[in-house]
N, CA and C atoms as a LAMMPS dump frame, in Angstrom:
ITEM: TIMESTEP
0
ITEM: NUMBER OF ATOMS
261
ITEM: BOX BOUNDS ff ff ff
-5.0000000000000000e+02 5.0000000000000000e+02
-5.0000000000000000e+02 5.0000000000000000e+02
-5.0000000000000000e+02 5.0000000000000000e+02
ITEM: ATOMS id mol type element x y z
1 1 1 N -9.241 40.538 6.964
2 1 2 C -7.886 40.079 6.749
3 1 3 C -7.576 38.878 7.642
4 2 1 N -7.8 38.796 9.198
5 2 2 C -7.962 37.822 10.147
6 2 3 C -8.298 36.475 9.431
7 3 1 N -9.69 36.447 9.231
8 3 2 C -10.648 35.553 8.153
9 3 3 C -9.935 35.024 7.387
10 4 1 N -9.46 35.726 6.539
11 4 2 C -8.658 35.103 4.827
12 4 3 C -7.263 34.351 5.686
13 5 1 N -6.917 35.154 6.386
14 5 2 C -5.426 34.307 6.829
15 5 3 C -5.223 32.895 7.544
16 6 1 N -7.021 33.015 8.257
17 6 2 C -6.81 32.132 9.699
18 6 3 C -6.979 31.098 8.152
19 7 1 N -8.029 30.977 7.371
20 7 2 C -8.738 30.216 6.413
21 7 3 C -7.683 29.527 5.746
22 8 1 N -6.376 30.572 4.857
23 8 2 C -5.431 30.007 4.322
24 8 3 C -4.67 28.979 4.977
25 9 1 N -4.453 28.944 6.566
26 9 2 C -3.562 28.272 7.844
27 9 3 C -4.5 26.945 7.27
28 10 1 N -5.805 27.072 7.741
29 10 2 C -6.417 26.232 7.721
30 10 3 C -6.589 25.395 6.225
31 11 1 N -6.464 25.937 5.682
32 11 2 C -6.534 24.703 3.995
33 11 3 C -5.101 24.614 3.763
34 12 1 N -3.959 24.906 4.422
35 12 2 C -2.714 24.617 4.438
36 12 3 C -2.213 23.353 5.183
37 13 1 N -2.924 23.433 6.324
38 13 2 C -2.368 22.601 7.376
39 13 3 C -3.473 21.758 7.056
40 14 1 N -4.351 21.455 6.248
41 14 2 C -5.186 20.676 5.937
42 14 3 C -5.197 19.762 5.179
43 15 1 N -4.403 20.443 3.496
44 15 2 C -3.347 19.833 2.603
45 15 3 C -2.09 18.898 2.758
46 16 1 N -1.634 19.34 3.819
47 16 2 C -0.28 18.878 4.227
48 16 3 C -0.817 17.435 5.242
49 17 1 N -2.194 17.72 5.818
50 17 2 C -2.298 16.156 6.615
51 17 3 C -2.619 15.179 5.355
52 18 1 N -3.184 15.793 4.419
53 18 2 C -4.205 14.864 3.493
54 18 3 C -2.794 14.338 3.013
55 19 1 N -1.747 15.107 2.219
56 19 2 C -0.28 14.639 1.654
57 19 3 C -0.043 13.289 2.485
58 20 1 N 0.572 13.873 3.748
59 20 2 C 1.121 12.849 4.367
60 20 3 C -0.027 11.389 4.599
61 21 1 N -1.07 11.928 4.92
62 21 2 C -1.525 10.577 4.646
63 21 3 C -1.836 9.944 3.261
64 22 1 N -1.881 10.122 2.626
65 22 2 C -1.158 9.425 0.921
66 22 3 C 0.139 9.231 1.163
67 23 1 N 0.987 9.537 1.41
68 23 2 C 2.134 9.221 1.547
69 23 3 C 2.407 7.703 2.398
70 24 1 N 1.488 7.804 3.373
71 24 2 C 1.483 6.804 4.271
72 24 3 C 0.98 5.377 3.521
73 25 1 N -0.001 6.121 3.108
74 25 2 C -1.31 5.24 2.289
75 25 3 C -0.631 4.529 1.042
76 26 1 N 0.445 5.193 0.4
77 26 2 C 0.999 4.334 -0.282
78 26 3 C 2.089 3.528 -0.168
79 27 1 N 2.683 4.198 1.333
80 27 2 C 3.686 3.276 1.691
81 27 3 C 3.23 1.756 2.127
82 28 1 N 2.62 1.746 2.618
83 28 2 C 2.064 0.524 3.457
84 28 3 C 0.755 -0.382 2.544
85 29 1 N 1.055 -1.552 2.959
86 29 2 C 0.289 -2.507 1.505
87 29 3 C -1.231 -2.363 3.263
88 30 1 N -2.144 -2.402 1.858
89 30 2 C -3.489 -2.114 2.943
90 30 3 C -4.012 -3.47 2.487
91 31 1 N -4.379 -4.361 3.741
92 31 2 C -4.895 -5.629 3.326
93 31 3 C -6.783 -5.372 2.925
94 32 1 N -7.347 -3.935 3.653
95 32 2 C -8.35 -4.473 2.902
96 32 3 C -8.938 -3.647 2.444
97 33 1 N -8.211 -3.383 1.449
98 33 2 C -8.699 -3.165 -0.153
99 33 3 C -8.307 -4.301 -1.276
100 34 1 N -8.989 -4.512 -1.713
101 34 2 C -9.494 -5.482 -2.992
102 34 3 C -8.546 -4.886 -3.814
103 35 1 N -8.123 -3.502 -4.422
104 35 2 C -7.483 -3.027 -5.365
105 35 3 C -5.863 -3.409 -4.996
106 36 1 N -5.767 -3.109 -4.188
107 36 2 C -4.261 -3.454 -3.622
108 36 3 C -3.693 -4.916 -3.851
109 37 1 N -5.003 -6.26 -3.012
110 37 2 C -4.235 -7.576 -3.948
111 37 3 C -4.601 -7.386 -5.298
112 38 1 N -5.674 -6.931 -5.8
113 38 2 C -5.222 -7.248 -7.242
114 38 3 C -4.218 -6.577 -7.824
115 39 1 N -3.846 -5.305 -7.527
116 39 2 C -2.52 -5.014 -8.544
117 39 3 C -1.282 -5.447 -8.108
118 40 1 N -1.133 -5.989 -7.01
119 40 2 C 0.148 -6.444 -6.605
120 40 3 C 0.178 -7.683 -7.39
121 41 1 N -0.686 -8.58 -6.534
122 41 2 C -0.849 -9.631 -7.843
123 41 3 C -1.228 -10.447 -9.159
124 42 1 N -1.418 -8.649 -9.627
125 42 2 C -1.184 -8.319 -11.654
126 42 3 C 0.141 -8.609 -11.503
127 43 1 N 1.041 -8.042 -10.904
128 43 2 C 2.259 -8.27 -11.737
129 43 3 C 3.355 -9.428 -11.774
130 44 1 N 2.373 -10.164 -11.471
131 44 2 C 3.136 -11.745 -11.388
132 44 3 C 2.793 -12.945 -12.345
133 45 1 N 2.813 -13.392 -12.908
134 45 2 C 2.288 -14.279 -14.128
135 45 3 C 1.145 -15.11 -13.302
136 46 1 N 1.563 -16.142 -12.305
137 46 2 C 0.573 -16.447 -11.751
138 46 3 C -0.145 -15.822 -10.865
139 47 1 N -1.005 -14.999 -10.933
140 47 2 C -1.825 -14.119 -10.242
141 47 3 C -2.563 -14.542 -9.3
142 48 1 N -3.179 -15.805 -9.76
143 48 2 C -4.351 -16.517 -8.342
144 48 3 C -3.253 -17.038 -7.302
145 49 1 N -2.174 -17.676 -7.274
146 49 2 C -1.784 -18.002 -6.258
147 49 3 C -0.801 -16.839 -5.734
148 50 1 N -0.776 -15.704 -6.146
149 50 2 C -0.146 -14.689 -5.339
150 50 3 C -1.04 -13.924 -4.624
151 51 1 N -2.1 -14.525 -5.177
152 51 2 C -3.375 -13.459 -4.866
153 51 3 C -4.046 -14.512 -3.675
154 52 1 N -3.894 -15.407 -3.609
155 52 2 C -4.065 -16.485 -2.082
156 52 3 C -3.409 -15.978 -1.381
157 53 1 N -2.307 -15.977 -1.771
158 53 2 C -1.21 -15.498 -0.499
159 53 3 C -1.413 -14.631 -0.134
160 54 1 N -1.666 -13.057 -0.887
161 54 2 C -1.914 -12.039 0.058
162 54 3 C -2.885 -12.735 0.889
163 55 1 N -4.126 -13.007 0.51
164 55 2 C -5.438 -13.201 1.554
165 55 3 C -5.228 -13.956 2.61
166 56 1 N -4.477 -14.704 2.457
167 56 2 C -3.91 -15.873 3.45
168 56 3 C -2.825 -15.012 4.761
169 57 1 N -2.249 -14.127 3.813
170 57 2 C -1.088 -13.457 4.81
171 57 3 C -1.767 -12.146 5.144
172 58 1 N -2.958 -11.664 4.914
173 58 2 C -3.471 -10.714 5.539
174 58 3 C -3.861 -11.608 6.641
175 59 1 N -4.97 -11.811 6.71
176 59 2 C -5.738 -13.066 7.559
177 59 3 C -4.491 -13.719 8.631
178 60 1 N -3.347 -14.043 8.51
179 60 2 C -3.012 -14.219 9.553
180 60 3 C -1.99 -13.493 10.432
181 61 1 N -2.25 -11.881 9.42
182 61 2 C -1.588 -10.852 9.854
183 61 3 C -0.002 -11.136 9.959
184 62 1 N 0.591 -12.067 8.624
185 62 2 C 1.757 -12.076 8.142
186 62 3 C 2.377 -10.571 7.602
187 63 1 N 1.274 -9.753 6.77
188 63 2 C 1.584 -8.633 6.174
189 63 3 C 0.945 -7.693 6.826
190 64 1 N 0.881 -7.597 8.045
191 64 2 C -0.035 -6.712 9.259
192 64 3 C 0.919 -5.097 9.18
193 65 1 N 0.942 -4.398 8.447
194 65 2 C 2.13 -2.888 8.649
195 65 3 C 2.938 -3.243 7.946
196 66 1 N 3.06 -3.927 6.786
197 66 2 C 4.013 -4.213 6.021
198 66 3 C 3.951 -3.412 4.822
199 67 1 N 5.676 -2.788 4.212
200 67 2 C 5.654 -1.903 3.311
201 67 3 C 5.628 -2.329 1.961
202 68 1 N 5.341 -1.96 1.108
203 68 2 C 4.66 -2.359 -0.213
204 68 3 C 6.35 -3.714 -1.185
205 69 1 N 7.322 -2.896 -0.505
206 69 2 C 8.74 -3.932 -0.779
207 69 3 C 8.468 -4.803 0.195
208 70 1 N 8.499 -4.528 1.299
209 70 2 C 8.316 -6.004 2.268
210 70 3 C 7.114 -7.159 2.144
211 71 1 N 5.814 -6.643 1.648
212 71 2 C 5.151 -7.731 0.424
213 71 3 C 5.794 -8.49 -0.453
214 72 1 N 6.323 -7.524 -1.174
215 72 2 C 7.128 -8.239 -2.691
216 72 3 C 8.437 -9.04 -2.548
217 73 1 N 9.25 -9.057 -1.281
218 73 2 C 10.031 -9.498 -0.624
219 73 3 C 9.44 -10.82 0.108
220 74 1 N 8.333 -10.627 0.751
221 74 2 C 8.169 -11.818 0.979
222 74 3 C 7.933 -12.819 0.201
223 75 1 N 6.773 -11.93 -0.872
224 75 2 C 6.505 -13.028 -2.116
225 75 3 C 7.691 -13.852 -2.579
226 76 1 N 8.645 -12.963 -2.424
227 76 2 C 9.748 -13.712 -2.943
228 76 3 C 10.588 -14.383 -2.189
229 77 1 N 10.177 -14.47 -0.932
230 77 2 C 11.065 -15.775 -0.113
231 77 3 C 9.833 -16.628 0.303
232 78 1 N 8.516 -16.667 0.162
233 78 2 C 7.599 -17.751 0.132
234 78 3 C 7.371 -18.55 -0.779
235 79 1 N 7.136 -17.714 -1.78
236 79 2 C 6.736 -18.221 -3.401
237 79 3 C 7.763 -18.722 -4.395
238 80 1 N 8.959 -17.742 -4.191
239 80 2 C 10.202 -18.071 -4.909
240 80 3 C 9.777 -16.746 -6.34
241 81 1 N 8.658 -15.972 -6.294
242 81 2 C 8.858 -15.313 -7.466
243 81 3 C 9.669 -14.433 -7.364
244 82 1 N 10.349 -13.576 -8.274
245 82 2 C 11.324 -12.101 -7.988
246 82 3 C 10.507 -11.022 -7.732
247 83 1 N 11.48 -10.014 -7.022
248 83 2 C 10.021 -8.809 -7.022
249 83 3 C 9.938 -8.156 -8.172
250 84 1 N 8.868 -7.66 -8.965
251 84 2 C 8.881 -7.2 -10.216
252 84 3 C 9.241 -5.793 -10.486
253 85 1 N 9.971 -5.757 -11.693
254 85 2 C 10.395 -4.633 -12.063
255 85 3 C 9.83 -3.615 -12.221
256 86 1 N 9.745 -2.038 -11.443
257 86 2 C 8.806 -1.461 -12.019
258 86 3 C 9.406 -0.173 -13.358
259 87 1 N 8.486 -0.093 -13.943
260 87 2 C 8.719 0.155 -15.201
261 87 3 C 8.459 1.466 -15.509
């Protein structure tokens, strides 16, 4: 009974770190993953030059802990695009 209980604690409190870090993981734009500039900058018509900018603003740690709105916010006071609607 010990066993089964300590075990359940343990894939409980195990679940709940993995959550929160997804939670984290999607709050925050991760500069290096490849998947992240590209879907951010899918949703902009011009894609290559939004897609400079991330690389440019990772690299000089413009977007260093920055939240996935505070990207799209900037895009939109650097670039002039709006942040896009999500759907």
């Amino acid at each position: 009974m010990q066993i089964v209980l300590s075990y359940k604690i343990i894939e409980h409190t195990k679940s709940k770190v993995m959550s929160e870090n997804l939670a984290r993981d999607q709050k925050y734009f991760n500069c290096s993953e490849e998947h992240e500039l590209k879907y951010v900058s899918g949703k902009y018509a011009d894609q290559e030059k939004v897609y400079q900018f991330l690389v440019e603003s990772c690299k000089n740690n413009k977007i260093h802990y920055s939240t996935h709105m505070e990207v799209y916010q900037l895009i939109e006071k650097e670039l002039g695009y709006p942040i896009p609607i999500k759907h």
